[in-house]
C-alpha positions as CSV (number, residue, x, y, z in Angstrom):
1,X,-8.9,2.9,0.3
2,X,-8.0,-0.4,-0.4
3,X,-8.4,-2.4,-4.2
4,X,-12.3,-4.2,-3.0
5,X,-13.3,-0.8,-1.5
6,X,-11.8,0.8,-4.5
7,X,-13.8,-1.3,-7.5
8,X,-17.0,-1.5,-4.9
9,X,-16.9,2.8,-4.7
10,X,-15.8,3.7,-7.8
11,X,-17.6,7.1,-6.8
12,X,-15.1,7.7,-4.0
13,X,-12.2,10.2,-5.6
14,X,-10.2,10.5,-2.7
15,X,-11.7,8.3,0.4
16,X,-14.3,10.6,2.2
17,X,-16.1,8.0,3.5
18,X,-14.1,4.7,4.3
19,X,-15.9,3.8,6.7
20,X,-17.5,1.0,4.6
């Protein structure tokens, strides 16, 4: 995941869902 998608989905502990 990239560093906006990162502090946007905190939640997301190793990118299951990048699709956002």
């Amino acid at each position: 995941s990239n560093s906006l998608v990162m502090i946007l989905n905190a939640t997301d502990a190793d990118e299951p869902n990048h699709l956002n």
